[in-house]
N, C-alpha and C positions, 0 to 999 in steps of 0.2 A: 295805719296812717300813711304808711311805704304808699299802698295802693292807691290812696285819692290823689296823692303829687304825682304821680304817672302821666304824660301827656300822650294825647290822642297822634298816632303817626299820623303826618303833614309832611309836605316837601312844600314850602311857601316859595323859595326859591325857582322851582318851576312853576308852579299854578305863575308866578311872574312875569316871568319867560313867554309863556304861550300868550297871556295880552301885548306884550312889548312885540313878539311875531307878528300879531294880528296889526298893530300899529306899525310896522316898520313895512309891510309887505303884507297887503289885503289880503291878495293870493291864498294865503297859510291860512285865513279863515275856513276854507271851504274843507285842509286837514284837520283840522279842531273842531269842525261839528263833526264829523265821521268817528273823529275819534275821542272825543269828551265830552261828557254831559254835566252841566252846571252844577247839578250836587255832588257831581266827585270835587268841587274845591272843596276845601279845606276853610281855608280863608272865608270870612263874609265879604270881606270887600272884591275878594278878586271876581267871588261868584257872583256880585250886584255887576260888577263893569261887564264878566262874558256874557251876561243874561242880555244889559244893554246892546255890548255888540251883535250878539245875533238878530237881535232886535232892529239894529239898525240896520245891519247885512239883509233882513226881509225886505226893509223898506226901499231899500238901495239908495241910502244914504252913506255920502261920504266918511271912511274912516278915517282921521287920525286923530293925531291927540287934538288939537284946537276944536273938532265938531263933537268927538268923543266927549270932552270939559262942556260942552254946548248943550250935551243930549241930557248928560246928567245932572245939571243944572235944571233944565226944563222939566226934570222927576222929580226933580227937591230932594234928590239923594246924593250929590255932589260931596257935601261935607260927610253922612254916611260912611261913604265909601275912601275918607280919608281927605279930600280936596283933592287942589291942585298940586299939594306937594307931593301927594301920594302918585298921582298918574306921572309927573317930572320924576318921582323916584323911581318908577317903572323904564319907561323911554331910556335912562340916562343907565340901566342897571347893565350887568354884560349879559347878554347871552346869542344865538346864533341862527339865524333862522331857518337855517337846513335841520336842524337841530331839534325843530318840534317836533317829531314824533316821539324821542326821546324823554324830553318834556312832560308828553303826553302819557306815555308810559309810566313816568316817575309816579304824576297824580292819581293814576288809574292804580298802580300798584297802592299805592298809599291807604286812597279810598274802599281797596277792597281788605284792607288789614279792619280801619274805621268798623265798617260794616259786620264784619265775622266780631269784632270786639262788643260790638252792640248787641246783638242776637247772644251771642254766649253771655253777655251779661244777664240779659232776659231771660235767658232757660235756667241760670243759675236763680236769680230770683221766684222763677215759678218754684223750681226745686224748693228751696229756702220755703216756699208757704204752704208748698204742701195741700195744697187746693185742686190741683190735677193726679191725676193718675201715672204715674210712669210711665206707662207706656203712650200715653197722653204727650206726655212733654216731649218724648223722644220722639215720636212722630211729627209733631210742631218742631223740634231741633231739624232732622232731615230736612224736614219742606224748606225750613228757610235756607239751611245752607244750600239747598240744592237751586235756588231762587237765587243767591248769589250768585253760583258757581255758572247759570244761564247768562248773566245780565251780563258777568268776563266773558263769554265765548265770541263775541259777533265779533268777525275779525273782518268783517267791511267786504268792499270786492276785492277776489282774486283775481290773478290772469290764470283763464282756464289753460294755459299751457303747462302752469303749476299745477295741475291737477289731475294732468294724462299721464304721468306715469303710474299713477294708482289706481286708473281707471283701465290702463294697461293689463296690469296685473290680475285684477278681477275677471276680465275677457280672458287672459290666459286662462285663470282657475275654470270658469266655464266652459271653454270650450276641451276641457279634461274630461265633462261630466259624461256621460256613455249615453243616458237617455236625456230626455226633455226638462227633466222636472231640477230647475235650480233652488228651488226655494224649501219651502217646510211640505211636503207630501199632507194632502189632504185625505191618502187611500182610496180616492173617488178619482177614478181614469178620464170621467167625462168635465170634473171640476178641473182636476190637476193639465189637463192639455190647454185650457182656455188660462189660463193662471200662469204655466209652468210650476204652482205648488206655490204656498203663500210667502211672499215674499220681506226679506229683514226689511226693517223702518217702515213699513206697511202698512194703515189703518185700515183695519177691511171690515165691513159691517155686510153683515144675513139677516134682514129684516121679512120679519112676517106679521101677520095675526093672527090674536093667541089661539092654537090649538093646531098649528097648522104642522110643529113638526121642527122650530128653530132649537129650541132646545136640544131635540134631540141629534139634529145635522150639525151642531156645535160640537157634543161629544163626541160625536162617531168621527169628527179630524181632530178633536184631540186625541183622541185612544188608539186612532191610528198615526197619527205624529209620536207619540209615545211609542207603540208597536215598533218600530223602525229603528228607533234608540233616542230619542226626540224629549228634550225636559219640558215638558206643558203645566203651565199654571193652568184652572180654572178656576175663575170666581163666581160660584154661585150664590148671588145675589136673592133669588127667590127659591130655591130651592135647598134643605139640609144636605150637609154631608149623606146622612142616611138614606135621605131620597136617593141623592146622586149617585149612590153605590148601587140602588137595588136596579137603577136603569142599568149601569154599568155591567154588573154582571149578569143581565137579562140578554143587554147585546152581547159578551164575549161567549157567553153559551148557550146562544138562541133560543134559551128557555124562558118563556109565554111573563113578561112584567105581574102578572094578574096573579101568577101560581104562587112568584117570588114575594109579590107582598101578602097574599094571604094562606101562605105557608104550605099550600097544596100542592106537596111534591111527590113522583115517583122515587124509586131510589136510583134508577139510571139519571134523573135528572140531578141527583144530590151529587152523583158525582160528577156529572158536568159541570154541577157550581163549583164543586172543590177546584176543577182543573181551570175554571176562570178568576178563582178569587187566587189562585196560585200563576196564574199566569199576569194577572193584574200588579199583586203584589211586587213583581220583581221591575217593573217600568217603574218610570221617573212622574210619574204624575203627580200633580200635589193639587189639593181644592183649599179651599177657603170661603166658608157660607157666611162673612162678616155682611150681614143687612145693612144699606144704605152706606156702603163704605163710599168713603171721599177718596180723591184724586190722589192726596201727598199718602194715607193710608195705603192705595193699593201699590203707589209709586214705591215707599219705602219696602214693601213686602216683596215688589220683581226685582227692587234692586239687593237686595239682600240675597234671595235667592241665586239669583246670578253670581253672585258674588262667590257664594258657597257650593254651588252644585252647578252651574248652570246654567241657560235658561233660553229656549227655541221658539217658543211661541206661548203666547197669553189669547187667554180667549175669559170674554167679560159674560154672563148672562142674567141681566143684562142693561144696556147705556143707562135706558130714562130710571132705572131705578138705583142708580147711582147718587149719591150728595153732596151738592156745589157745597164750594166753602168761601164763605163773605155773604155779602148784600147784592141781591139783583134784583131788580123793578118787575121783570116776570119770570117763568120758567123759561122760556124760550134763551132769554143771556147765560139763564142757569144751564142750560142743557150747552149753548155755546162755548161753555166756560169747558166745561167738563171736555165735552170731544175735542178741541181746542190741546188742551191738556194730557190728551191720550197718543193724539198726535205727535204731541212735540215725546211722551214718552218711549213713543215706537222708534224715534230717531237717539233716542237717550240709552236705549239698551239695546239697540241697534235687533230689536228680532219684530216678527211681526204681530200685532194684535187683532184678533178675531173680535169682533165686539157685535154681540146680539143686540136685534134692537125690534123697538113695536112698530108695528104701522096703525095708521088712522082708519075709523072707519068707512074712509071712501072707498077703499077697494070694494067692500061689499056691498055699498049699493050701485056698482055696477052691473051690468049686465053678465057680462063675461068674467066677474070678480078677479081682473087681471092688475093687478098690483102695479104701481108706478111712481119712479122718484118723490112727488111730491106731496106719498102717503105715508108717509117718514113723518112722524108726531115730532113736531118743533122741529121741521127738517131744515134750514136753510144752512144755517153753520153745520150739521152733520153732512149734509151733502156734498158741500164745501172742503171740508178737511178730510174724507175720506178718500183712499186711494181707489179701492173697491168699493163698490156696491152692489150685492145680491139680494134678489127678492125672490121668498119662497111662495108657495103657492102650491094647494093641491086640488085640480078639481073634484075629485071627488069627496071633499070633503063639505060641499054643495049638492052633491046629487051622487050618490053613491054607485051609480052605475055609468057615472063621467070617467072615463081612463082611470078604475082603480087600481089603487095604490102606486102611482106614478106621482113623483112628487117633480114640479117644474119650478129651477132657479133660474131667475130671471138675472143674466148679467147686465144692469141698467148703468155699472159706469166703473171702467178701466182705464185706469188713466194712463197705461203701458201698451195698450192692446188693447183685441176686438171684443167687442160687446155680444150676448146673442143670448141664444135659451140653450140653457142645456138640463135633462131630463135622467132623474135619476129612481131607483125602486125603492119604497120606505116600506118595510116589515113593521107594518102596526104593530103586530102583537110584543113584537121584542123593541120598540122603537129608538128602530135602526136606520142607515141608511146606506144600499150600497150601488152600485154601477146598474143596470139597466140587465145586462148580459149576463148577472151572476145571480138576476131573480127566479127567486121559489117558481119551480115548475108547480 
């Protein structure tokens, strides 16, 4: 009984405040949309009159109370919204109008109590019915709080002068590093110099078509991000655990994928798998083969692990086979939704994400089957949100006596730095990929 008399935190007394600002001193309207949005009132009425005012403020219609009383009138919401007495009890109330941002805080604080009150009522309820899965609910608890805790961040503009001495700082730490590479070591000398090595808050996609080799030049920078002391997610989306081991320890003991899966081993080879699955075992790598995982799924999984161990670089493989969550008219909002989504989480756990992705098949009915931006399957928003974009490409995987085993990344878009090809050596048989100058004689 205690619980249903509980009322909802409210601060009505500012939601007040910031109309009586807007009427006393236009000006403050332009602090109050930067910094409050209509459904942080509390109030219906206050929220009917700011909805007005903004309203009027597009129109460039005059505000105060007598056009204000005119607007709302002309909506048939006047009485609604309380009359005439209610806007005279506004005007005539005290408050300050240097004051608004304070104000605005009070309501914004209020609203995000509201909110988190809401949501936990909800995951208590699911609980209660016992209709989802636990790990169901708690997944859906993250995303929302975490959708909260986004929608409080946007602190409007800064003056970048607040901003240099942390940007200070960072140049100092850099320019401490002894070689080139600032970022997450990709172990490829000819990746890592165009790059400086992948960079935190980073979306970076390696797009190819299928067989060319993305898969594998996925692993081979996480394993060498790992190698280094580096904590790497991989999500393998199409691929099991068990696949993903047997590449795994095909490239750390360059022993032939072919042998490893159909168990034809020498015994010098068996001990080269011991010394890779021993040297495997002590790095920070962790997979994860959840099929069709969604955005708040993989989200709650890097942030957990960060949490507890961690956490240097994520690498997806791969995008399009990921799962929008809601309603989209086609796959193309779907797929914008998701990179969208990866993006803002590469800035949320502050390290960078590798994300495999398909290409269309216009590359191959070209002549030269030389891959380019626009062969990104539902590319416009990936192309968009990415920081990087590589495109793999092997010719000889067209004509087998075209530059074999030369595999060519095509760097189509740097949004820090130059663009160009750069050319690396792929070990079919163990599918590997290393520098050009450390290929099998």
């Amino acid at each position: 009984m205690e619980e249903s008399l509980r009322q909802m935190p409210s601060d009505i007394r500012s939601e007040m405040a910031i109309i009586g600002c807007i009427l006393t001193k236009n000006e403050t309207i332009d602090q109050a949309i930067e910094l409050i949005k209509p459904y942080e009132f509390y109030d219906s009425r206050c929220q009917r009159i700011y909805k007005t005012l903004i309203s009027m403020y597009q129109k460039d219609i005059k505000i105060d109370e007598v056009s204000l009383i005119s607007k709302l009138k002309s909506e048939n919401i006047l009485e609604e919204v309380g009359g005439e007495e209610f806007i005279a009890e506004i005007t005539l109330s005290s408050f300050y109008t240097p004051n608004i941002d304070q104000y605005a805080e009070n309501v914004k604080e209020k609203a995000l109590l509201r909110a988190l009150i809401t949501t936990c009522e909800e995951i208590v309820g699911e609980s209660y019915s016992e209709k989802k899965e636990a790990k169901d609910v708690i997944e859906k608890a993250e995303s929302r709080i975490f959708e909260i805790s986004q929608n409080n961040l946007d602190k409007g503009l800064i003056r970048v002068s607040d901003t240099m001495d942390d940007t200070i700082r960072q140049l100092e730490l850099l320019s401490l590093n002894d070689g080139k590479i600032t970022g997450v070591t990709t172990g490829l000398s000819t990746v890592d110099d165009k790059l400086s090595g992948l960079q935190n808050s980073q979306l970076i996609l390696l797009a190819a078509r299928p067989a060319m080799g993305k898969t594998a030049l996925g692993l081979t920078m996480a394993w060498n991000a790992a190698k280094v002391g580096k904590s790497v997610a991989f999500f393998s989306l199409e691929m099991s655990t068990y696949q993903l081991n047997q590449r795994l320890i095909s490239m750390v003991s360059m022993i032939e994928l072919e042998n490893i899966i159909n168990g034809q081993l020498e015994a010098d080879e068996w001990i080269a798998i011991v010394e890779a699955i021993t040297s495997i075992k002590e790095k920070d790598l962790y997979v994860d083969e959840t099929a069709g995982i969604t955005l708040s799924e993989l989200r709650s999984k890097c942030k957990r692990l960060k949490a507890e161990s961690g956490l240097d670089l994520v690498v997806i493989d791969y995008l399009q086979l990921m799962t929008g969550e809601g309603r989209f008219d086609n796959r193309q909002q779907e797929i914008a939704n998701i990179s969208r989504g990866l993006k803002s989480l590469s800035k949320e756990i502050n390290c960078p994400i590798l994300s495999l992705a398909q290409l269309s098949r216009e590359a191959d009915k070209r002549s030269d089957h030389k891959p380019i931006l626009s062969d990104l399957r539902e590319s416009g928003a990936i192309e968009q949100d990415a920081d990087v974009v590589m495109l793999l490409y092997r010719e000889d995987y067209y004509d087998e006596e075209d530059n074999p085993n030369v595999a060519k990344v095509i760097l189509a878009k740097h949004r820090n730095g130059p663009t160009g090809i750069m050319e690396l050596f792929f070990h079919k048989k163990c599918t590997t990929f290393t520098d050009l100058s450390l290929k099998e004689e």
